[in-house]
N, C-alpha and C positions, 0 to 999 in steps of 0.2 A: 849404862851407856846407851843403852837401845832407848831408850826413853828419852832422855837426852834428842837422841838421833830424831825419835819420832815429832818432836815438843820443835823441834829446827823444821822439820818438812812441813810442819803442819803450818807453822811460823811463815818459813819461804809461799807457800800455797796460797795461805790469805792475804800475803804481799801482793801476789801474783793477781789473783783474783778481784784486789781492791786495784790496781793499778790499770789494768784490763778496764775494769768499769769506768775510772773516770776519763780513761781516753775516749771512749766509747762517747760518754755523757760530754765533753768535750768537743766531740764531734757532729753535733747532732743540730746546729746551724750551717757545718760545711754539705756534710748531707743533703740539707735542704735550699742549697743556694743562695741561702740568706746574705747580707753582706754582715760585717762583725767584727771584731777586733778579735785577735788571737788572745784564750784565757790563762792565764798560770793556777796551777794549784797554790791552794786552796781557795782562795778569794777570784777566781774567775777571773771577772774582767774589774773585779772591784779592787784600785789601788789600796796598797796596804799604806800606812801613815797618812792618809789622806781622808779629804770627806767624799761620804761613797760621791755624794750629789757632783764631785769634780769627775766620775767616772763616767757619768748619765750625760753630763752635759758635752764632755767630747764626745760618747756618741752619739750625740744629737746635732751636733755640728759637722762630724765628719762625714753622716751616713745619710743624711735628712734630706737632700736630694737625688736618693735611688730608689724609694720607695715608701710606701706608706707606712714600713715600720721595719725596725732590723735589730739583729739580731742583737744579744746582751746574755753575758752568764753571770748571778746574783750568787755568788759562791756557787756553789756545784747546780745550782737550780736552772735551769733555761729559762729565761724571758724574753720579750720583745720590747723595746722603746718605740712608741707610736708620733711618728712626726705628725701622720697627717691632721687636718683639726676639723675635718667632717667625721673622718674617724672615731677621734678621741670622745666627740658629740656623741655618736653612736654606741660606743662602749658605757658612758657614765650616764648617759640617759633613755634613747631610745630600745635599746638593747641590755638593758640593766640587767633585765632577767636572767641572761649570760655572762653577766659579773657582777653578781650578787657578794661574791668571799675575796678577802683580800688574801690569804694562802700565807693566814701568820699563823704561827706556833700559841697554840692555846689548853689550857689542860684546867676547868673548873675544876676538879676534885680536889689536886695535889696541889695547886697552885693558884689560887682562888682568884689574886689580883691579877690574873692574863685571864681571867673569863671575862674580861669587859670587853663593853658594846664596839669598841674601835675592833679590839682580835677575831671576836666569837663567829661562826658560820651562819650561813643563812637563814634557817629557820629562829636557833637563839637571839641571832641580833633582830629579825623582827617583831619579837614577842617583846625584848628591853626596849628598844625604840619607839613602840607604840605608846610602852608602859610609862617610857621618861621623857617624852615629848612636851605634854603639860607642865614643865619641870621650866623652860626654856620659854614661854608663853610671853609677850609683851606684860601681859598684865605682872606676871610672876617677876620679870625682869625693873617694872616701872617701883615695885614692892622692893627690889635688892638694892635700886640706886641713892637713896640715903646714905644707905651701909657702907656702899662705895666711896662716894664724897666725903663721909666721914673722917677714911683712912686714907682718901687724897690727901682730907687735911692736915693729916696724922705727916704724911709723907712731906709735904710743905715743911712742917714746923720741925723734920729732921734734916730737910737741906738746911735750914735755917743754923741749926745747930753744926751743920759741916762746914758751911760757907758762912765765916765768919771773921771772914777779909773779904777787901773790895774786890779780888778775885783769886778762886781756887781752881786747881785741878781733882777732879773727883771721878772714881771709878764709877760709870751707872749701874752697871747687870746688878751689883751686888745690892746696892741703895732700893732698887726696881724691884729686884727679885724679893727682900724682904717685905715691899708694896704690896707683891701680888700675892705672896704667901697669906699675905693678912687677910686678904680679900677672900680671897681661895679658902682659908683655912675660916672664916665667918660663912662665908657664902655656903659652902660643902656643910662643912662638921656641924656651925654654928660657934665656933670657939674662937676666945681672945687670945690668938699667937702670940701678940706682942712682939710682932719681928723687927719693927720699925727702932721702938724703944731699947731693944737689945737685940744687939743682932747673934749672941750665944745661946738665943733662946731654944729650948729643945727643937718645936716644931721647925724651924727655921735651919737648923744646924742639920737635922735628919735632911728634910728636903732640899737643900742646898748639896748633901753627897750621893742625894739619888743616881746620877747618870756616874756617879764613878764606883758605882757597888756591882762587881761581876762574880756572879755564881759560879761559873766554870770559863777554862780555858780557851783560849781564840778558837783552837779546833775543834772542841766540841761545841761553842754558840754556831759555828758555821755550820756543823752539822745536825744540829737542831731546826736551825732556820730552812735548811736545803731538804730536809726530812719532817715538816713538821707535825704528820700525821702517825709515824712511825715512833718519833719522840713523844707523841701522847701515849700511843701503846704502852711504850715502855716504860710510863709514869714517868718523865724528869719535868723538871720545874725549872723556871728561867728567873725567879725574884731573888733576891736574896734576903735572906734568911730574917735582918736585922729590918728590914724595909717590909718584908711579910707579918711579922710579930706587932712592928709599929704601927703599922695601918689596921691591923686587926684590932688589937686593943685599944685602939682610938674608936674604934666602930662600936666593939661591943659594953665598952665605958660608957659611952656618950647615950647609946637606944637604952641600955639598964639606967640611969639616971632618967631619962627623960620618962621612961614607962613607969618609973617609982612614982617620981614624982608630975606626972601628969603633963609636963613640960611640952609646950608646941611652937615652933621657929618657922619663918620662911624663911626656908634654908632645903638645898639637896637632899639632904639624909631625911629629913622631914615625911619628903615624899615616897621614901626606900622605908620610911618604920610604915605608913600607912598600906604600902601596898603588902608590906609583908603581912600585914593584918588579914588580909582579903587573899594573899598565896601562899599557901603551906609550904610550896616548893623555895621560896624566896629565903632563904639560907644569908646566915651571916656571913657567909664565905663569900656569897653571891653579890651582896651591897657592900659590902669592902671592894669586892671587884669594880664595881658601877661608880663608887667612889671615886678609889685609887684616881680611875681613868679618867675623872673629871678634873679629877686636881689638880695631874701632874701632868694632863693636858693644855691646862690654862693657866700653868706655872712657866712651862719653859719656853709654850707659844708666847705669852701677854709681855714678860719679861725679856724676850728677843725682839718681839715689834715695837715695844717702848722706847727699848734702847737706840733701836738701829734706826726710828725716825727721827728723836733727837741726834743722834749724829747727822743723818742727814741736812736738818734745820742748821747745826752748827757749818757743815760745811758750805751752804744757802744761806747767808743770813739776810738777804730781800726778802726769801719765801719766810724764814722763821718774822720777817717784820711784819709782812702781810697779812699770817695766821693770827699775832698775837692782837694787829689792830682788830680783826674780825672779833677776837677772844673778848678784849677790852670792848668793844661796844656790845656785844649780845650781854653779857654780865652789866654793863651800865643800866640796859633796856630795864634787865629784871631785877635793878637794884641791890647788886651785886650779888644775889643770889644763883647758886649753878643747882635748878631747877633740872628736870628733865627736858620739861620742852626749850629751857636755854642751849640745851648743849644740840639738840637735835634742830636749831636753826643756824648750826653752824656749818654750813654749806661748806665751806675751802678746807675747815679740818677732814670734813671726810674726803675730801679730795687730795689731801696730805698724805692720809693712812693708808688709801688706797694706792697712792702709787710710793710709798713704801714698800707695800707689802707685795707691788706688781716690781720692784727691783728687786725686792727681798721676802718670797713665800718663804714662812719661818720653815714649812713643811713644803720641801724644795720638790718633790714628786708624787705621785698618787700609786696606792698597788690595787689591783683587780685581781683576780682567777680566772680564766677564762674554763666554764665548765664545762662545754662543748666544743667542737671543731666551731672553728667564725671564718668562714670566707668575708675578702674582703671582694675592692670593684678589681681589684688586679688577680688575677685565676691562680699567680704563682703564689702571692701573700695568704696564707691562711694561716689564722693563727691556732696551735694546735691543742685541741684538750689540755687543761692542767698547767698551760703554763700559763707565768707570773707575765703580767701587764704592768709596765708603766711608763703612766703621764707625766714626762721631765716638766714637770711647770715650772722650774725656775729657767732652766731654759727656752722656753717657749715665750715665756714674760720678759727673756734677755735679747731676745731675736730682734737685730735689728729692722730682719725684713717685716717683722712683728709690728714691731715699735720703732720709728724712726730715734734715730740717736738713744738706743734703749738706755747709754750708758747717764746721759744725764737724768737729774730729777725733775722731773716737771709737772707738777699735779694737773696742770690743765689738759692732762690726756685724759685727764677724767669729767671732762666737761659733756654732757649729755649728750649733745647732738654728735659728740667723738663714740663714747662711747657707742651708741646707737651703730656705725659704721662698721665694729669690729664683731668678729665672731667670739661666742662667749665662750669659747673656750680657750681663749686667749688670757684669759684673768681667773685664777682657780686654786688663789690662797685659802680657802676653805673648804674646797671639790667643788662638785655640781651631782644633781641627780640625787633620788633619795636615799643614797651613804652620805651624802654632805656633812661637812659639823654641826651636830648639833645647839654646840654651844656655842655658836657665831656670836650671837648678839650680846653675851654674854661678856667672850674676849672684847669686843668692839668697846663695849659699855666700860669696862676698866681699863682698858686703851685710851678712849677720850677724855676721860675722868683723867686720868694721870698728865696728858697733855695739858690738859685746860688749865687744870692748877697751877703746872712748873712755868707755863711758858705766861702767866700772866704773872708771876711772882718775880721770872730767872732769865736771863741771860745766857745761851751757851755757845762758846766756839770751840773751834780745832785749836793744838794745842802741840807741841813737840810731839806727845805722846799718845796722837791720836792719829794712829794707825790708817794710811790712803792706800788702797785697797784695803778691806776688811778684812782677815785672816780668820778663818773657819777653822773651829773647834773639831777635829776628826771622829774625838770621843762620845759626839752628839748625833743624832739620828737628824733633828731638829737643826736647821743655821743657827748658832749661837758663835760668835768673836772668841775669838780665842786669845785670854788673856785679860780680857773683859775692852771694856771702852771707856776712853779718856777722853773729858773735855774740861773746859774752860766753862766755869760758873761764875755769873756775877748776879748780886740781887741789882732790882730793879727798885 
């Protein structure tokens, strides 16, 4: 019975204790006069069934005129949302040195695929970035785009085989997302996916249940995320199990074959067996990590920007007539070849993609660390050691006082002498400052690539089943549709 008794007080006590705390941590915006929204346990001010990006964006709209930044709780974590946009300037580039870490959960030992270069801290990410920069090179990139247009073509001849009435309704994410796999999964590994030709194909099937594999429980990823320094201590790991095993033994299949037999690609991994030649430290855990991150960064980005500009063109079909006359004479010029320098005298597509991705940053906000106290120009704002930074760019791209009539599409806000007028941190689908993406030009390249082909082949519109306003996926970190997107195909 005593035991019992003592096992209840001990129980009640660290009730008591954890309860204490998070009222405390809770209150640590009202303290500082911040303005804020009241947070509920466990998820702060981040709505539960929802995408967090709907919780950033009303505070970005309700608080954005009191101050250069206000308050926000990222589950139990304190941050700030930065309206202002000399600010935002100042954090991601002039002041970088003071947000060097984005304050995500990263553990290389235990959990190899969260050591990459988007997670990893200061010092590590500047040693990868140096190391995989060359990786990303025009020249390196002009070398991949064959590979590309191959499986655009590849991607062609399977609408073909879908759209085989004078018109269908057709889901894109999934048609897309097999695209990019293929691209992704040649470009990264060097490997024929074959996701287009089958879509049960292993690599296709794994990375298509990536974003619904959870390791642990809603409460403990909150408090990994809110802890993520303490969560390394204590060794936990955030992959899961079936997605840690598959990207490993894809990694060390593919370098054991290639070191057998001599084997040399341009392709990512290419440049991960070279360098491991030349760093002892460079661990197979290490380039599964550098991988992982590449792939599954340019899997759910390329696949969300594809989709959601063909919706857009369907719901514009002027602008989609406009792009394709562009599309149809630059390919006439070069004798229906899609060339590199064809695609890149396609002036209006990039001014398509870009205000796609200024309605719709796939990656709707940016995180920082703030590793020192940051005074700003107002004496009461400072932002304090350790806490989390972030830049809402999807709403700052939404802002009508941003963008007039943010809500329409209109690429010719991308017309140079416009552009030139607005502050660049008002467009920041990729960051700014040296965290940026690396693989910008990367995504872009199989981004055009996949336009160019559908829209000079395909027809698309809105349709009963194609969702006005877009519905966001809650389960996704990334903007992805929820439910995927439906439109109206017709060949041409």
């Amino acid at each position: 019975m005593d035991l019992w008794i003592f096992i209840i007080n001990v129980f009640l006590f660290s009730l008591s204790v954890a309860y204490l705390f998070v009222k405390r941590r809770f209150s640590y915006w009202n303290r500082r006069e911040i303005p804020h929204d009241k947070p509920c346990f466990p998820g702060g001010n981040v709505k539960p069934n929802c995408h967090i990006n709907e919780s950033i964006r009303q505070n970005y709209f309700k608080f954005k005129e009191t101050g250069p930044f206000g308050g926000f709780f990222m589950n139990l974590q304190p941050a700030v949302v930065v309206y202002d946009l000399d600010l935002i300037k100042n954090i991601l580039v002039k002041d970088f040195h003071n947000f060097t870490e984005r304050g995500l959960f990263h553990n290389e030992k235990d959990d190899p695929l969260s050591g990459n270069l988007f997670r990893l801290d200061e010092t590590k990410w500047k040693h990868f970035r140096s190391q995989l920069s060359p990786s990303f090179s025009g020249i390196r990139m002009k070398d991949m785009f064959l590979t590309i247009v191959s499986i655009g073509q590849n991607l062609v001849e399977t609408f073909d085989d879908i759209v085989d009435v004078p018109s269908t309704v057709v889901e894109m994410n999934e048609i897309i997302a097999r695209y990019v796999t293929d691209v992704n999964g040649n470009c990264v590994f060097g490997l024929d996916c074959n996701s287009l030709n089958d879509k049960n194909a292993d690599f296709f099937r794994t990375v298509k249940d990536m974003p619904g594999l959870k390791l642990h429980s809603k409460l403990v990823s909150i408090l990994i995320s809110s802890f993520p320094k303490l969560a390394q201590k204590l060794r936990m790991r955030i992959t899961h199990e079936d997605l840690h095993n598959f990207f490993l033994r894809i990694v060390r299949e593919t370098i054991k074959y290639r070191e057998k037999n001599s084997v040399k690609r341009n392709d990512f991994l290419n440049l991960m067996i070279e360098l491991k030649n030349i760093d002892a430290d460079l661990s197979l855990g290490k380039i599964a990590g550098q991988t992982f991150a590449y792939f599954f960064a340019g899997y759910e980005n390329s696949t969300a920007a594809i989709g959601l500009t063909l919706y857009e063109l369907a719901l514009n079909e002027d602008i989609q007539d406009k792009l394709r006359a562009e599309i149809v004479n630059r390919m006439e010029k070069h004798r229906q070849r899609l060339t590199f320098e064809c695609m890149m005298e396609m002036k209006y597509l990039k001014k398509v993609v870009k205000e796609s991705l200024r309605k719709y940053p796939i990656v709707p906000f940016l995180l920082r660390l703030a590793k020192n106290d940051y005074p700003t120009s107002d004496p009461k704002y400072t932002i304090p050691k350790g806490t989390i930074v972030i830049i809402p760019t999807d709403a700052i791209q939404n802002d009508p006082d941003v963008y007039v009539d943010s809500e329409q599409f209109d690429p010719e806000r991308f017309r140079p002498e416009e552009v030139q007028l607005r502050n660049t941190t008002t467009w920041l689908p990729f960051g700014e400052g040296p965290r940026h993406c690396i693989g910008l030009r990367f995504a872009k390249m199989q981004i055009y690539v996949a336009l160019i082909l559908l829209l000079k082949n395909y027809k698309f519109y809105s349709c009963l089943k194609t969702k006005n306003p877009v519905e966001w996926d809650p389960k996704k970190k990334v903007l992805g549709a929820k439910d995927g997107i439906f439109l109206h195909v017709e060949h041409i």
